[in-house]
FINUVO-148053 format. One record per atom (N, C-alpha, C): residue in three letters; x, y, z. Coordinates in steps of 0.001 Angstrom, whole numbers, padded with zeros to 6 digits, always signed. Last residue first. Layout:
residues N
ALAXYZ ...
***
This chain:
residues 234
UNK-028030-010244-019334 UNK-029561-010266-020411 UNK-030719-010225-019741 UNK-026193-007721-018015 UNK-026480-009069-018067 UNK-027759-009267-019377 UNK-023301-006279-020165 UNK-024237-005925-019606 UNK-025513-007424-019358 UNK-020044-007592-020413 UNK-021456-007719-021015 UNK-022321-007363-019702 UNK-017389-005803-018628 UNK-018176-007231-018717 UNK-019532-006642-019621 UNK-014186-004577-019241 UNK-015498-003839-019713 UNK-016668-005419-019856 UNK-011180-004160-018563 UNK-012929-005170-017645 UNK-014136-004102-018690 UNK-009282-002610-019716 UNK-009454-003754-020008 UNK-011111-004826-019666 UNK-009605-000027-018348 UNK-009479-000100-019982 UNK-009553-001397-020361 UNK-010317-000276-016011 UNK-011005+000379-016315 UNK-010550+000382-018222 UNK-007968-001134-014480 UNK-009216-002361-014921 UNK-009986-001599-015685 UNK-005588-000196-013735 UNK-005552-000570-015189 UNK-006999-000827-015553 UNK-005395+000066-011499 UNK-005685+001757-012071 UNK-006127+001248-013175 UNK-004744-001366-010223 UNK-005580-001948-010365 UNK-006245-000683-010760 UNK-002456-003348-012951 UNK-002650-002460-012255 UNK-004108-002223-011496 UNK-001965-006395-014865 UNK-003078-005098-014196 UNK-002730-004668-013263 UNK+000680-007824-015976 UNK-000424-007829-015044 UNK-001366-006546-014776 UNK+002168-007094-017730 UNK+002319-008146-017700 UNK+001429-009173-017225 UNK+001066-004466-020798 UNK+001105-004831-019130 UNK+001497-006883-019291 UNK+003638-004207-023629 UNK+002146-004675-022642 UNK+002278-004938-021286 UNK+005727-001027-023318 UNK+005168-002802-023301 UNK+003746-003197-023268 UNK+005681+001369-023056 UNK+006547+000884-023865 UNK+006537-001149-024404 UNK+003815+003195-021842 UNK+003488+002146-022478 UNK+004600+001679-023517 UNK+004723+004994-019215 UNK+005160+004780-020314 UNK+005058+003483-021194 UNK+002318+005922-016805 UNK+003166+004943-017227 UNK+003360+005279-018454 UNK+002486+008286-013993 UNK+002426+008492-014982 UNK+003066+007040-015619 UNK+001219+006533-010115 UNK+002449+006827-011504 UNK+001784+007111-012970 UNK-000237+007912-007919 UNK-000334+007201-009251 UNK+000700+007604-010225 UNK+001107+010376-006289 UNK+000276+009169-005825 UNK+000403+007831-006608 UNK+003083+012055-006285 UNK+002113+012097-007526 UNK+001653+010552-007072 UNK+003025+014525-004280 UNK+003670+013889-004984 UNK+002588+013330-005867 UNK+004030+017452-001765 UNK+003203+017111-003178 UNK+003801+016037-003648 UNK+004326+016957+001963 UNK+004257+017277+000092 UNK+003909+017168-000741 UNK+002663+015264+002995 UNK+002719+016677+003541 UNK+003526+017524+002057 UNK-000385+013854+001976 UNK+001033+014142+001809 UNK+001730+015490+001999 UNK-002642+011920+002580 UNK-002676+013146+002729 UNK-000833+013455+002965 UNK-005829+009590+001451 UNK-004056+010360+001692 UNK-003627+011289+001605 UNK-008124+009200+000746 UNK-007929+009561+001868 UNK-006325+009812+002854 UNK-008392+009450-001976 UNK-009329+010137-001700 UNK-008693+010123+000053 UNK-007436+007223-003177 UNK-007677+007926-004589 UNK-008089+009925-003857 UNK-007126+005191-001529 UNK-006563+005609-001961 UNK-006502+006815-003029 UNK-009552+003721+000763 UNK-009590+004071-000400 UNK-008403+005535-001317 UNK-010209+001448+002879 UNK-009231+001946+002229 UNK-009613+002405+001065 UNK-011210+000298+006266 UNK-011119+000658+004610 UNK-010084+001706+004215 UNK-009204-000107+008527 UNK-010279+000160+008235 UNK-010123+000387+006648 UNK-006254-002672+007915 UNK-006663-001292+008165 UNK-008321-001479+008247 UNK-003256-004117+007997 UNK-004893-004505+008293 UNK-005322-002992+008454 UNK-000520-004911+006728 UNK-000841-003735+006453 UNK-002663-004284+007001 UNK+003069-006166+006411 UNK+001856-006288+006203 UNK+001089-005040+006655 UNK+006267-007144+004412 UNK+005223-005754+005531 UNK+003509-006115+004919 UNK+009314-007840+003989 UNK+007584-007847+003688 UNK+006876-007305+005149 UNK+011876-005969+003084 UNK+011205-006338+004469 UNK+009769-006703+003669 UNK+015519-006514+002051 UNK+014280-006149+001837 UNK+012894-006861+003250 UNK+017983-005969+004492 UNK+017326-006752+003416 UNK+015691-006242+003358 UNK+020456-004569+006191 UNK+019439-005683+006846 UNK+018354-006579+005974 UNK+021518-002576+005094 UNK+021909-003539+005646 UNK+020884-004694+006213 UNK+019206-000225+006286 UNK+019961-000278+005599 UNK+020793-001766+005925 UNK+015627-000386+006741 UNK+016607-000132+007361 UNK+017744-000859+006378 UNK+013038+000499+004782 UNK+014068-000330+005276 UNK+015199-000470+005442 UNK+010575+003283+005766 UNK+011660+002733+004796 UNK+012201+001292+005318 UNK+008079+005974+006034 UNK+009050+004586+006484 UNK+010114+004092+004954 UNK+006312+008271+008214 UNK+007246+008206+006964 UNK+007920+006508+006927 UNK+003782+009602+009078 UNK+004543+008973+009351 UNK+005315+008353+007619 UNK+001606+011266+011163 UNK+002062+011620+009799 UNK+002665+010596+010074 UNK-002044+010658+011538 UNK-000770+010372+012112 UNK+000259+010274+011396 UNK-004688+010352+011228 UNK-003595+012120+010883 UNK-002795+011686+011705 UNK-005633+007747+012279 UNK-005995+008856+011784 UNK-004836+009963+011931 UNK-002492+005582+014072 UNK-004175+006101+014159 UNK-004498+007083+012655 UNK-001384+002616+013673 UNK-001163+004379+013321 UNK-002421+004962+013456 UNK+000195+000413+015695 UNK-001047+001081+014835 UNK-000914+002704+015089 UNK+002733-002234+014464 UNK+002762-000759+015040 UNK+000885-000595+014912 UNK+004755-005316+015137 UNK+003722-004212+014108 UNK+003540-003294+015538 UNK+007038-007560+014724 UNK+006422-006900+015433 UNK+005353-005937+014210 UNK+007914-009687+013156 UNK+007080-010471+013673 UNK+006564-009340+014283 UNK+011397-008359+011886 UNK+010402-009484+011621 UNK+009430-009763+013012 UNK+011230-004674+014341 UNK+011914-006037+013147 UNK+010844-007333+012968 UNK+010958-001702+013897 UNK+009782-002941+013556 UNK+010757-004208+012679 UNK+011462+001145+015236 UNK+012288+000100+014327 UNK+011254-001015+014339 UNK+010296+004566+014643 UNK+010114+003243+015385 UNK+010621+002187+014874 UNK+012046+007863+015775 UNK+011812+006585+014681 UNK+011359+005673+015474 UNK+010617+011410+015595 UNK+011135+010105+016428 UNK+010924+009159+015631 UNK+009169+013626+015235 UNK+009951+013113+014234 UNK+010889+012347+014589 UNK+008610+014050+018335 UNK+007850+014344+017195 UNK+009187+014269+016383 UNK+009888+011005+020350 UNK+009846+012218+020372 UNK+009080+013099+019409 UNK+007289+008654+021399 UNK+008594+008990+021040 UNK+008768+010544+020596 UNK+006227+006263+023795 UNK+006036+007074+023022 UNK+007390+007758+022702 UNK+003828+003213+023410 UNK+005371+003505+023329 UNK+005395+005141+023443 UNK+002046+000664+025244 UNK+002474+002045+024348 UNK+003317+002073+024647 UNK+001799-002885+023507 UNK+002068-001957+024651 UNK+002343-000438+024010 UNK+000393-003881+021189 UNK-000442-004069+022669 UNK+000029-003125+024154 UNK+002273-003603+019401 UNK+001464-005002+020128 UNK+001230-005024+021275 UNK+002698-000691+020025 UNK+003122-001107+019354 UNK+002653-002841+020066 UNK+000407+002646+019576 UNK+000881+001131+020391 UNK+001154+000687+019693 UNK+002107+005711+020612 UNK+001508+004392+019708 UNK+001431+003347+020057 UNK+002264+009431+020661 UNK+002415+007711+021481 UNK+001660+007083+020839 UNK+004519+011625+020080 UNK+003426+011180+019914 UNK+003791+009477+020266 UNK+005106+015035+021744 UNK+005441+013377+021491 UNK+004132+012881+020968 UNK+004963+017929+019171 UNK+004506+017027+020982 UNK+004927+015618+020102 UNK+004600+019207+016702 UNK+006223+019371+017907 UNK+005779+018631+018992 UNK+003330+018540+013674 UNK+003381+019202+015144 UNK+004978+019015+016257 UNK+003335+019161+010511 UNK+004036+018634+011554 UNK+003965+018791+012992 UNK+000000+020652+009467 UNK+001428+020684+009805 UNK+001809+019638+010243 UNK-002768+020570+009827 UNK-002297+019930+008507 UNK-000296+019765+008921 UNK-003990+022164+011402 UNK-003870+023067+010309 UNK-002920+021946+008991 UNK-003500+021007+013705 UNK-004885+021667+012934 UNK-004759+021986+011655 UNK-000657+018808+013191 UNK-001022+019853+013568 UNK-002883+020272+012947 UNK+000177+015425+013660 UNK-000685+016803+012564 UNK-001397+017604+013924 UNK+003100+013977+015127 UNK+001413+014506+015005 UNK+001093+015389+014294 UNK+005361+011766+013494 UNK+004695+012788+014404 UNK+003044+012840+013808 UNK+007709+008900+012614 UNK+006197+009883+013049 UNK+006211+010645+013382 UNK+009421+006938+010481 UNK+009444+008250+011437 UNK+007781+008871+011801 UNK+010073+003797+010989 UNK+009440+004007+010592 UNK+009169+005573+011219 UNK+011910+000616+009643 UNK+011936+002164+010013 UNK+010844+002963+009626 UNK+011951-002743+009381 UNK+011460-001684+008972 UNK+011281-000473+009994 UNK+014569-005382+008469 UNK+013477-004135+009422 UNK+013172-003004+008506 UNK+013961-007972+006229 UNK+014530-006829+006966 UNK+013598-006281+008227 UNK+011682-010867+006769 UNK+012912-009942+006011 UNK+013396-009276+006828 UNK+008472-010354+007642 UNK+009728-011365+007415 UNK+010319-010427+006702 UNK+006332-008739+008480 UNK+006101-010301+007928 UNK+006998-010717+007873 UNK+005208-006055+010179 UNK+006883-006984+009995 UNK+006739-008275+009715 UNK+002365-004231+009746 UNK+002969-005205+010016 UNK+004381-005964+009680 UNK+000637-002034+011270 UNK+001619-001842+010049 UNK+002270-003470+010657 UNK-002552-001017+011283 UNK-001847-001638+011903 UNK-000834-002192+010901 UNK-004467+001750+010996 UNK-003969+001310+010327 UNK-003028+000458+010884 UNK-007106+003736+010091 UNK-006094+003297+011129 UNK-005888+002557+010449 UNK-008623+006520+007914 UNK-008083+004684+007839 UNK-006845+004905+009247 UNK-009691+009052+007503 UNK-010536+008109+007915 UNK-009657+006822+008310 UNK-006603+010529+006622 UNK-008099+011130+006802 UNK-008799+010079+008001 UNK-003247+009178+006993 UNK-004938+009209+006342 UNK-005820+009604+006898 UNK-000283+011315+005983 UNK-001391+010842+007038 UNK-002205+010178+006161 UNK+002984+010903+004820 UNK+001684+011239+004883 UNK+000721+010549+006163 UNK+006451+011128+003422 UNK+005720+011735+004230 UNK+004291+012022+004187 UNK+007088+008385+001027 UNK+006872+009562+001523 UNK+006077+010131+002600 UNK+008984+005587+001779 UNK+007315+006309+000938 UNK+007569+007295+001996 UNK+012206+004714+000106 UNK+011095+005472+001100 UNK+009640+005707+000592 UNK+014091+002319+000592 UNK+013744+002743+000090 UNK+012458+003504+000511 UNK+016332+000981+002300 UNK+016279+002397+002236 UNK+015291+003445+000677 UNK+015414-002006+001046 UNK+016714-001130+002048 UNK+016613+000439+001486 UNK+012233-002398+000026 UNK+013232-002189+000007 UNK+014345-001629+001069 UNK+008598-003459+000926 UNK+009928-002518+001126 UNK+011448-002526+001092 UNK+006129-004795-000091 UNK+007275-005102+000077 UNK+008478-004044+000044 UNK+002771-005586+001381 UNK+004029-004604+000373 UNK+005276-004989+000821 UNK-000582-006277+001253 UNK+000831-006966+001448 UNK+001500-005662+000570 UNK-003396-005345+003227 UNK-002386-004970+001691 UNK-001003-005728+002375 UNK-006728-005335+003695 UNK-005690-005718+004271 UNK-004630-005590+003166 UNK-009947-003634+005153 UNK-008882-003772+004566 UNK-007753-005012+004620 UNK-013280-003473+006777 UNK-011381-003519+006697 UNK-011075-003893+005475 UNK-015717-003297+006457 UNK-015335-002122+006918 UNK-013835-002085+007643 UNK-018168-004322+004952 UNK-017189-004999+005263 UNK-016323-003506+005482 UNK-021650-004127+006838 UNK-020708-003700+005958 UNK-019243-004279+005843 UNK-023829-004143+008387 UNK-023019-005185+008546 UNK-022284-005240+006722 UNK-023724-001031+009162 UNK-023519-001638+010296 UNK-023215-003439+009852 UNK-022485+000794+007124 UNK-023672-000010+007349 UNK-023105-001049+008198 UNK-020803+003238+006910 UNK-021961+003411+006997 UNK-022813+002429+007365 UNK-018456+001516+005407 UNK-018576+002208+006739 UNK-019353+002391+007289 UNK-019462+001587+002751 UNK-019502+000644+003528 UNK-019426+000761+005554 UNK-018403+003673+001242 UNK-020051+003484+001626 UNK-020084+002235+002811 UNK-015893+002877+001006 UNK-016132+004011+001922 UNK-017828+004237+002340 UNK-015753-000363+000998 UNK-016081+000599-000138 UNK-016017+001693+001183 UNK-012985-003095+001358 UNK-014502-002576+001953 UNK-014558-001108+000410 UNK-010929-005486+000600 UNK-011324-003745+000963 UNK-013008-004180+000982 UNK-007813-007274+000550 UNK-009449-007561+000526 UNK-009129-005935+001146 UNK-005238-007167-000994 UNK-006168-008459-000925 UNK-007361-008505-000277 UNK-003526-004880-002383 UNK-004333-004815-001876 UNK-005161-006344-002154 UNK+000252-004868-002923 UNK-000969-005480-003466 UNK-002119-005562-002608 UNK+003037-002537-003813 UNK+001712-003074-002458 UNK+000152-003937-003483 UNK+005968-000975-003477 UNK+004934-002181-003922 UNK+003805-002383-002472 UNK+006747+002361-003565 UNK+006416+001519-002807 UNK+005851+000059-003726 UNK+009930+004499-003757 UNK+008755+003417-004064 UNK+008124+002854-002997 UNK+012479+006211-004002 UNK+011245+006501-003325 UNK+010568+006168-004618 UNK+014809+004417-004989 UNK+014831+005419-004148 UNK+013457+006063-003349 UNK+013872+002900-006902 UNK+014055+001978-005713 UNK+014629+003007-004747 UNK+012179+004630-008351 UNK+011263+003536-007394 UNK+012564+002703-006364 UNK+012331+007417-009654 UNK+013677+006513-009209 UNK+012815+005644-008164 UNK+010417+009078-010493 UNK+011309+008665-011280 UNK+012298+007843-011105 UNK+008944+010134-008350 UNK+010153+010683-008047 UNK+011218+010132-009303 UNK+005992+009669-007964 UNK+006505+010873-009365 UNK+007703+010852-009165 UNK+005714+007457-007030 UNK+005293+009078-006069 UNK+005639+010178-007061 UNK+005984+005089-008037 UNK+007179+005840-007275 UNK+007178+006972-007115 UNK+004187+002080-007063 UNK+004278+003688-007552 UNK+005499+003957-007130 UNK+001528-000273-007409 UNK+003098+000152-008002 UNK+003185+001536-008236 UNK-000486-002750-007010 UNK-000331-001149-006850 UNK+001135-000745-006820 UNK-002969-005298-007764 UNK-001525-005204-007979 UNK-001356-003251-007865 UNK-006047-005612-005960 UNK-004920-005876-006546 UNK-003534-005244-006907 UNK-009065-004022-005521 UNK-008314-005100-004951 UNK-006737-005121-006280 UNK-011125-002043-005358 UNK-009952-001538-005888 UNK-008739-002594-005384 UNK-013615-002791-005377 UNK-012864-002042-003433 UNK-011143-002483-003857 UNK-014512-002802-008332 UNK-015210-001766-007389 UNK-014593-001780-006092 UNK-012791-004984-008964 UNK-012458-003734-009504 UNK-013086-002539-008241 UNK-013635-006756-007264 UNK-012491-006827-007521 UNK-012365-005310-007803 UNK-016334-006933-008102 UNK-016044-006656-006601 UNK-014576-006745-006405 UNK-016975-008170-010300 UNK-017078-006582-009974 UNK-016397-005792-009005 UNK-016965-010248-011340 UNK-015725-010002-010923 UNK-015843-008156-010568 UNK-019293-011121-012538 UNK-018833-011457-010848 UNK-017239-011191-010007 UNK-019442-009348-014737 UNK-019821-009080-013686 UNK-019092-009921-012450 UNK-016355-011451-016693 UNK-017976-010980-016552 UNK-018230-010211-015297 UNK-013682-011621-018819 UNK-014333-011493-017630 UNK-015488-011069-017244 UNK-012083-010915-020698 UNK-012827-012185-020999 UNK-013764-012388-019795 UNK-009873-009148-020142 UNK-011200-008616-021397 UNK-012204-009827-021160 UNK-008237-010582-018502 UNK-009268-009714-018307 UNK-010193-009494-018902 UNK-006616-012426-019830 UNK-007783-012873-019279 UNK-008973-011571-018533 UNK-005544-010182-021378 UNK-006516-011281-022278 UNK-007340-012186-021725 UNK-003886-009182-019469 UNK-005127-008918-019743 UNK-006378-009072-020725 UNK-003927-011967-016696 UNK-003542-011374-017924 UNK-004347-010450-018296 UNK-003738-012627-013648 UNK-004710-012490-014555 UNK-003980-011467-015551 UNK-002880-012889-011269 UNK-001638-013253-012389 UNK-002907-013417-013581 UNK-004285-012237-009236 UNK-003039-011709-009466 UNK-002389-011885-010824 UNK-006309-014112-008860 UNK-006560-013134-010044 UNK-005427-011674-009617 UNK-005637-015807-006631 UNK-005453-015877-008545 UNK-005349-014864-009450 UNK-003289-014043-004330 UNK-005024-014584-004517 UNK-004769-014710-006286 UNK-000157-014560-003096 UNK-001314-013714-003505 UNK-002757-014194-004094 UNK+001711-015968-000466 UNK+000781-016388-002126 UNK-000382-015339-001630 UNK+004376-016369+000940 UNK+003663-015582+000904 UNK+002923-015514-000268 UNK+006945-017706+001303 UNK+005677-018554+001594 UNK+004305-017279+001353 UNK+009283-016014+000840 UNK+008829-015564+002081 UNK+007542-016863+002008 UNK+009709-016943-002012 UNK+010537-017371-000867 UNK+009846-016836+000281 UNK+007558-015521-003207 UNK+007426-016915-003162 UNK+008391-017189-001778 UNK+007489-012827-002624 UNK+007000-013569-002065 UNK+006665-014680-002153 UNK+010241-012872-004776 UNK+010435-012436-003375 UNK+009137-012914-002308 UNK+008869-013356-007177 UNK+009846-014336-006820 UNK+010153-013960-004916 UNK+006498-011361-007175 UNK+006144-012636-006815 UNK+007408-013195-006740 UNK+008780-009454-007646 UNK+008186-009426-006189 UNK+007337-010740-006227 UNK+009711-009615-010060 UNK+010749-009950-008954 UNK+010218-009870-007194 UNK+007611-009032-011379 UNK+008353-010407-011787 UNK+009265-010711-010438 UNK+007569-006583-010998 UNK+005686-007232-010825 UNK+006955-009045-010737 UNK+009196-005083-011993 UNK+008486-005338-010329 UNK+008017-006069-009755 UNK+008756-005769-014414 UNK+010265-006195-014024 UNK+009843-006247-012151 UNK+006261-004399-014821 UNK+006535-005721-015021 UNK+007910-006356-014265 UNK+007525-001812-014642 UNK+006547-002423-013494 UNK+006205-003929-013576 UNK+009150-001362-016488 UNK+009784-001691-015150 UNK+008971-002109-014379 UNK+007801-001228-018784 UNK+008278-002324-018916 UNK+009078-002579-017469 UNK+006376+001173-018191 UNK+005907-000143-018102 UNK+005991-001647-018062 UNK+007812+003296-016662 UNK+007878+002287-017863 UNK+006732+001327-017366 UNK+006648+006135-014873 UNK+007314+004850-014894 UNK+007056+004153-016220 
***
């Protein structure tokens, strides 16, 4: 991806969650002149990988298969481990009409998918097989509180105000339904760590390759590692 399109992303999705009432945390709109300028107490930003996430899976065409998603609070995978650990998650994204993320499970993270406003959202499942496959049995979910179940590569429609939970190795594919408008989607999980617990029944490319044709507008939160470099304390 350009760089100069993830900006163009980055510009038209705070205008999209302005109208939804939907405000991201400050250090969204942290430059990276305000980055370089930043000390330790901002560790905890970088280290449970909080902020701005933009990909289009390697497919070269984001409003064909993209996702936006800004991660607003994580835990660490060490965290799990300690009984008064922070051991959720939570990510705002915004889904396009028929635009897709690709076919995957997660390892460790459930995951409760949420319909904040806008469109609907479509969403296909089945079960992993042992071996990582698609399986062929129904698979059942709860959708607020009641189960549902549907056929293996059965759809669930999620209009404004409903949500779904996806358990562990629960493959599932989504998009926004055609005609109906972009969808904000919310997202509460057990931790999260992206780098390490997604699992794509195809190959794609998780993290976009960027074309520095610009300056960032905003950080990525792939970006912090060339810009946060804080003074070691005294």
């Amino acid at each position: 991806m350009k760089r100069s399109e993830i900006n163009t992303i980055m510009r038209e999705s705070l205008e999209f969650l302005g109208g939804m009432k939907f405000l991201l945390p400050p250090f969204a709109t942290w430059t990276p002149a305000d980055w370089r300028r930043k000390g330790p107490e901002c560790r905890e930003i970088v280290d449970q990988q909080l902020g701005w996430d933009i990909t289009d899976f390697g497919s070269g065409d984001f409003a064909r298969v993209g996702l936006f998603l800004f991660t607003i609070r994580n835990g660490t995978l060490a965290s799990l481990a300690d009984p008064l650990g922070k051991v959720y998650a939570e990510k705002i994204m915004i889904v396009r009409e028929n635009q897709l993320t690709p076919t995957h499970f997660h390892h460790q993270k459930m995951e409760d998918i949420i319909n904040r406003g806008g469109g609907n959202l479509v969403i296909r499942v089945w079960n992993a097989t042992a071996t990582d496959q698609l399986a062929d049995t129904p698979v059942t979910l709860s959708m607020d509180g009641v189960s549902v179940t549907v056929a293996a590569g059965g759809t669930i429609t999620l209009p404004p105000g409903e949500s779904v939970c996806l358990p562990q190795r629960n493959y599932h594919r989504f998009w926004g339904e055609e005609g109906k408008g972009t969808v904000l989607v919310g997202e509460v999980s057990r931790v999260n760590d992206d780098r390490v617990d997604n699992h794509f029944f195809d190959p794609v490319g998780r993290f976009p390759d960027i074309d520095e044709d610009v300056e960032p507008l905003y950080l990525l939160y792939n970006d912090y590692a060339r810009y946060y470099r804080p003074k070691a304390a005294k």
